[in-house]
Z-matrix of the N, CA and C atoms (Angstrom, degrees):
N
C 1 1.461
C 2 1.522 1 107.78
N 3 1.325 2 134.80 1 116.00
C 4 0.935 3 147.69 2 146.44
C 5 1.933 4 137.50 3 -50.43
N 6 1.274 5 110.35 4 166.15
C 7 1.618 6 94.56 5 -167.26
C 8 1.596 7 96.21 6 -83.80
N 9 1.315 8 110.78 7 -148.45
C 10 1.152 9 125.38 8 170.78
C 11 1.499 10 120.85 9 -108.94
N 12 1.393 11 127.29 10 129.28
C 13 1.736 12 111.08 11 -179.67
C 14 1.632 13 109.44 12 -88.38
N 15 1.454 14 120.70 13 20.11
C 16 1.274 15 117.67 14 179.05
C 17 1.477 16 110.98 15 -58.85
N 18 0.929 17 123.88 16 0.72
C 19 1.771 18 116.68 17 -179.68
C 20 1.586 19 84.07 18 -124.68
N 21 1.815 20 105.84 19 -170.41
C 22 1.314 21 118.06 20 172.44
C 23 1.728 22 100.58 21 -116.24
N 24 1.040 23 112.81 22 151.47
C 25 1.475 24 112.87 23 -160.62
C 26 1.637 25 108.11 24 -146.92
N 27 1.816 26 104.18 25 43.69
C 28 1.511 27 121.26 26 -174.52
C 29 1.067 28 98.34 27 -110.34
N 30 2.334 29 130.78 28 59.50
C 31 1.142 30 98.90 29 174.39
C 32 1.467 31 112.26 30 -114.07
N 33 1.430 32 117.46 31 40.61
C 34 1.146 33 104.74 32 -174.42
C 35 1.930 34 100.51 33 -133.27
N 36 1.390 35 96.66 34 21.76
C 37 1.839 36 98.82 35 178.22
C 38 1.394 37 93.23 36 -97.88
N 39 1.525 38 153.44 37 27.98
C 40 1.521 39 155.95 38 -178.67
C 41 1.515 40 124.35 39 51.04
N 42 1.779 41 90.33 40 17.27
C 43 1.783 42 97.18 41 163.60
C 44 1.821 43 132.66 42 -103.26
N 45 1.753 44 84.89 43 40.86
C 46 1.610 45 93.29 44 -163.41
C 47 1.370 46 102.23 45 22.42
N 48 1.509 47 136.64 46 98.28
C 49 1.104 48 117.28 47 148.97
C 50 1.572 49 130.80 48 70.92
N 51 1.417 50 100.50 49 -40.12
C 52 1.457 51 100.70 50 -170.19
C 53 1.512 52 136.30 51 -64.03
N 54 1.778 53 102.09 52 -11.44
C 55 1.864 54 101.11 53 -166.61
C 56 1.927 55 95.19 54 -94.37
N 57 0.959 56 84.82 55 157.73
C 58 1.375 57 117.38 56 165.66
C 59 1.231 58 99.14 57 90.68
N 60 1.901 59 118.52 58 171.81
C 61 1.359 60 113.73 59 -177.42
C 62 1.915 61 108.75 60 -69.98
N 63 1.678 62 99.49 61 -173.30
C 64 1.759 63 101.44 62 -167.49
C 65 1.388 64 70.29 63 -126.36
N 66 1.397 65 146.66 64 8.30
C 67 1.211 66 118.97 65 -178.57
C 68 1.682 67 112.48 66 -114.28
N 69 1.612 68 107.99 67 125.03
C 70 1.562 69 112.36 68 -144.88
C 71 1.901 70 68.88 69 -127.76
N 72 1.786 71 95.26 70 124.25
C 73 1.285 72 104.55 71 176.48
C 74 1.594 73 104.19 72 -109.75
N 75 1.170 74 132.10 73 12.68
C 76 1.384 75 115.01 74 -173.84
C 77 2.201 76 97.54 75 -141.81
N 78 0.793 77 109.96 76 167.98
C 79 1.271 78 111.40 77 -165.55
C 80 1.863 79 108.85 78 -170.92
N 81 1.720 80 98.41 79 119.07
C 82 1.292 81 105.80 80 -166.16
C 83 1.936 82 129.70 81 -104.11
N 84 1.622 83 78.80 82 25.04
C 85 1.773 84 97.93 83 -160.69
C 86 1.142 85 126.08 84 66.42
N 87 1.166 86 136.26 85 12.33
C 88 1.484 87 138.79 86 125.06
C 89 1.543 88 78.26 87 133.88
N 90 1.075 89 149.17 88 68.15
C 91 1.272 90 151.35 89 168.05
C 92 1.530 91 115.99 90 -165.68
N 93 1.127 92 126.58 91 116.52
C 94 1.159 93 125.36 92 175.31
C 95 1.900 94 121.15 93 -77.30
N 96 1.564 95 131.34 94 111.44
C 97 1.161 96 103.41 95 -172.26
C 98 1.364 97 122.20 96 101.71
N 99 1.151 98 139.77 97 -161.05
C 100 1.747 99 157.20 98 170.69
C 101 1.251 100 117.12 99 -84.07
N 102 1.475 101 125.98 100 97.88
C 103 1.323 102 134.02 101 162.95
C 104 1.771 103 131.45 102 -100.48
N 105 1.009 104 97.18 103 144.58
C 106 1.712 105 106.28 104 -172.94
C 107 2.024 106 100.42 105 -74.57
N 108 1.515 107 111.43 106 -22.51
C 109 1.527 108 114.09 107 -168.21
C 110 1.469 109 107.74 108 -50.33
N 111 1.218 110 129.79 109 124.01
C 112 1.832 111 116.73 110 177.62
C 113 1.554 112 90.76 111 -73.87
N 114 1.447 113 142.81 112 -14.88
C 115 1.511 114 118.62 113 -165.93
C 116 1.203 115 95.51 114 -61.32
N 117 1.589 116 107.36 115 -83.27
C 118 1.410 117 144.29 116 173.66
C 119 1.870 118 90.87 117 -8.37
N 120 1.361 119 116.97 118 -53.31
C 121 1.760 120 103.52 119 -146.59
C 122 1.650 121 79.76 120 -83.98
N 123 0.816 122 144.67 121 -45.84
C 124 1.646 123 146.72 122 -168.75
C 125 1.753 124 102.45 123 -62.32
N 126 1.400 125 128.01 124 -33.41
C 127 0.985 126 122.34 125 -165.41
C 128 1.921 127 92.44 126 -85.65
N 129 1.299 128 107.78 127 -35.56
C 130 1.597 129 103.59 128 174.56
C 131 1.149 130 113.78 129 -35.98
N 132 1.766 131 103.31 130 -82.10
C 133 1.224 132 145.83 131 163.81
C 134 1.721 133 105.44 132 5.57
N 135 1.463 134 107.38 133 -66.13
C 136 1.637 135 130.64 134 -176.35
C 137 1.456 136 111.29 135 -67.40
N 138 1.713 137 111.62 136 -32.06
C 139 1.612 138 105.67 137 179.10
C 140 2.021 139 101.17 138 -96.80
N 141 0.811 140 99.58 139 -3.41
C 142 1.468 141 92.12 140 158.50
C 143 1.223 142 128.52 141 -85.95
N 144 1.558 143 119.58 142 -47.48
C 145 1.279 144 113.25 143 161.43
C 146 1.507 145 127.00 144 -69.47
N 147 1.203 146 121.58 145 -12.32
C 148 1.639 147 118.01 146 -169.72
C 149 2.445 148 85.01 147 -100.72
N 150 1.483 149 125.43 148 -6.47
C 151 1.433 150 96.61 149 156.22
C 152 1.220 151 97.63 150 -101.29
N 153 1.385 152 148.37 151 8.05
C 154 1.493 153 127.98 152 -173.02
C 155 1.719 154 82.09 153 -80.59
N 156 1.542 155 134.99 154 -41.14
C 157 1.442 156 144.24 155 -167.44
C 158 1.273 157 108.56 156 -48.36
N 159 1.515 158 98.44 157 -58.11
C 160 1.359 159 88.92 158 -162.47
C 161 1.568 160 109.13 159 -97.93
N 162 1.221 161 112.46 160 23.46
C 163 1.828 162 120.04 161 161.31
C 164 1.407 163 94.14 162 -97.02
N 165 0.975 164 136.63 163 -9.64
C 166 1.535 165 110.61 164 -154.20
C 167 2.342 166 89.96 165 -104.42
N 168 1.447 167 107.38 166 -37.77
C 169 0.812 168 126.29 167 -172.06
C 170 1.404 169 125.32 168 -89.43
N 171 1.521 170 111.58 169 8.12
C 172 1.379 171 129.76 170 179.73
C 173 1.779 172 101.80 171 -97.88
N 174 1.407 173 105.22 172 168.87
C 175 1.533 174 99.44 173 173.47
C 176 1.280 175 120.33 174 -91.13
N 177 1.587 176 112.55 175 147.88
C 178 1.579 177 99.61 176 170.77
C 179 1.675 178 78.61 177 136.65
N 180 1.472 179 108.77 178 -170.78
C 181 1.289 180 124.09 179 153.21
C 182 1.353 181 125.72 180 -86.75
N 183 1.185 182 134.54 181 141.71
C 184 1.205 183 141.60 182 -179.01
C 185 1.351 184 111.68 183 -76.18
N 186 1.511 185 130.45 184 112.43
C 187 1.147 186 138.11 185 173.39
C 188 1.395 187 128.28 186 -80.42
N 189 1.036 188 153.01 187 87.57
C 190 1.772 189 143.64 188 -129.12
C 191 1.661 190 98.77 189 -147.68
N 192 0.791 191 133.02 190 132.37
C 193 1.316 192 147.35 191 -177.09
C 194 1.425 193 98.61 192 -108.97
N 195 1.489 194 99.85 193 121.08
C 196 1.775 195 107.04 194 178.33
C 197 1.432 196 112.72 195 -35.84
N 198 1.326 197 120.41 196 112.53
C 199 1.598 198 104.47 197 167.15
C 200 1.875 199 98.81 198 111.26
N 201 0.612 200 122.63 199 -31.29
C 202 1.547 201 141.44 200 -179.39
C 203 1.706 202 91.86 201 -34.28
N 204 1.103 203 99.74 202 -64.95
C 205 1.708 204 119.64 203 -151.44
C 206 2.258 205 93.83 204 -74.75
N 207 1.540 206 118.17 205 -13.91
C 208 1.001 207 101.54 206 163.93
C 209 1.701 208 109.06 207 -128.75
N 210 0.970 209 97.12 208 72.41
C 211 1.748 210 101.43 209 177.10
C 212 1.573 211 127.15 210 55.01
N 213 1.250 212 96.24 211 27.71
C 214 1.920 213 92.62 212 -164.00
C 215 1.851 214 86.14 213 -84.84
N 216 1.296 215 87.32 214 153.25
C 217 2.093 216 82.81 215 -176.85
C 218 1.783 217 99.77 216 -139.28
């Protein structure tokens, strides 16, 4: 199990911190990877089904990649 890359964690290349962007668009519940935590897997669990929702319920055709709808990545 790995950490999380929600922060930036470049402080030992002598750019205090400063390179790269601060803007982190994706976010993995503070776990990087496969966890044993039931929160963490339930909190997945819930953001998978609430975007399968709102794809299914948006306009247009629904685009779904076999497996999509149960965690295949």
């Amino acid at each position: 199990m790995g950490y999380s890359l929600q922060d930036k964690r470049n402080e030992l290349n002598g750019e205090q911190n400063r390179d790269g962007s601060n803007d982190n668009l994706s976010w993995n519940c503070g776990v990087e990877g496969e966890t044993d935590d039931p929160a963490i897997e339930a909190l997945r669990e819930r953001q998978i089904k609430n975007c399968v929702a709102i794809l299914l319920l948006s306009q247009g055709v629904p685009m779904i990649v076999a497996g999509d709808e149960v965690r295949r990545t």
